[in-house]
N, C-alpha and C positions, 0 to 999 in steps of 0.2 A: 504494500500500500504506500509507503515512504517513497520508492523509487516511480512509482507512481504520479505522486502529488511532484516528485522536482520533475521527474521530465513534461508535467503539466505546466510546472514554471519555464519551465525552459524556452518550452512552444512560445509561452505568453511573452517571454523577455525578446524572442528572438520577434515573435510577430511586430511587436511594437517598436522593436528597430527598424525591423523592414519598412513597417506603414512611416514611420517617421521619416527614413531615409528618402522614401519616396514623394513624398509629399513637400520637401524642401528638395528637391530634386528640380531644379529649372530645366527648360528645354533649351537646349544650342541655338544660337542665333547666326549661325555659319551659312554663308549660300549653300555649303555643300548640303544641310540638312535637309535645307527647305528644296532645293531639289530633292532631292533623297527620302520618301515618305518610311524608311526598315526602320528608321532610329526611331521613331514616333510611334509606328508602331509596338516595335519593341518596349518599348518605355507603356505605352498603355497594355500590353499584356501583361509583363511586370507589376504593375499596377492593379490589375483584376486580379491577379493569383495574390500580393497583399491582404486585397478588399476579402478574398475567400480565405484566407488563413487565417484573419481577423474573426471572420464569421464563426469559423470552425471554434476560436479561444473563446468568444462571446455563448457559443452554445454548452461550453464546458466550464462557465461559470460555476455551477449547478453542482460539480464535484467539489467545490472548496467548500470547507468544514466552516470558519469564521465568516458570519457576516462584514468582519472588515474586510475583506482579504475580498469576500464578492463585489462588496460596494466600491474599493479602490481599483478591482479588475474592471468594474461598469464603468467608470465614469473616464479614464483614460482610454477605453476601446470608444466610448461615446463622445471622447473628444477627438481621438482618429475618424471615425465616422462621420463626423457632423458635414463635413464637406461634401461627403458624396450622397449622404442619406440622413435630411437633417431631424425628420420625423421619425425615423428611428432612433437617433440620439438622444431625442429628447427622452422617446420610452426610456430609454439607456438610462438616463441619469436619475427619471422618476423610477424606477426599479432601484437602483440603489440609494435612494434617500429612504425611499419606502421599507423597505430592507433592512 
């Protein structure tokens, strides 16, 4: 159960570097890019597999034991979120207040 709950942290530490990294992630302002639609792409696939990783740690709230530990995992995945999905977030954050 121990080895458990860390690699559930793990996911969670690792998703929210990703989502962060991404999301301060500007796009190149180079001719070559703006020709070039791979990087744009790439950079928004990269970005959907975040947004689903995210999702995945948002639905495995539910295994942490401490209500703080739920409500501090809601409210940083719901302030990830907020940009792309802002009425979910808000659920997010009324879930862990409520909580």
């Amino acid at each position: 159960m121990n080895a458990k709950r860390k690699s559930f942290f793990l996911t969670v530490l690792l998703t929210l570097s990703l989502s962060s990294a991404v999301a301060q992630t500007a796009p190149e302002t180079t001719s070559a890019n703006k020709a070039n639609g791979n990087d744009e792409e790439a950079r928004k696939q990269l970005e959907r597999k975040a947004y689903a990783l995210l999702d995945e740690v948002i639905g495995g709230t539910g295994s942490l034991k401490l209500p703080e530990n739920q409500a501090l995992l809601q409210t940083r995945a719901a302030a990830l979120l907020w940009s792309q999905d802002e009425k979910r977030a808000r659920a997010l954050f009324s879930d862990a207040i409520n909580n």
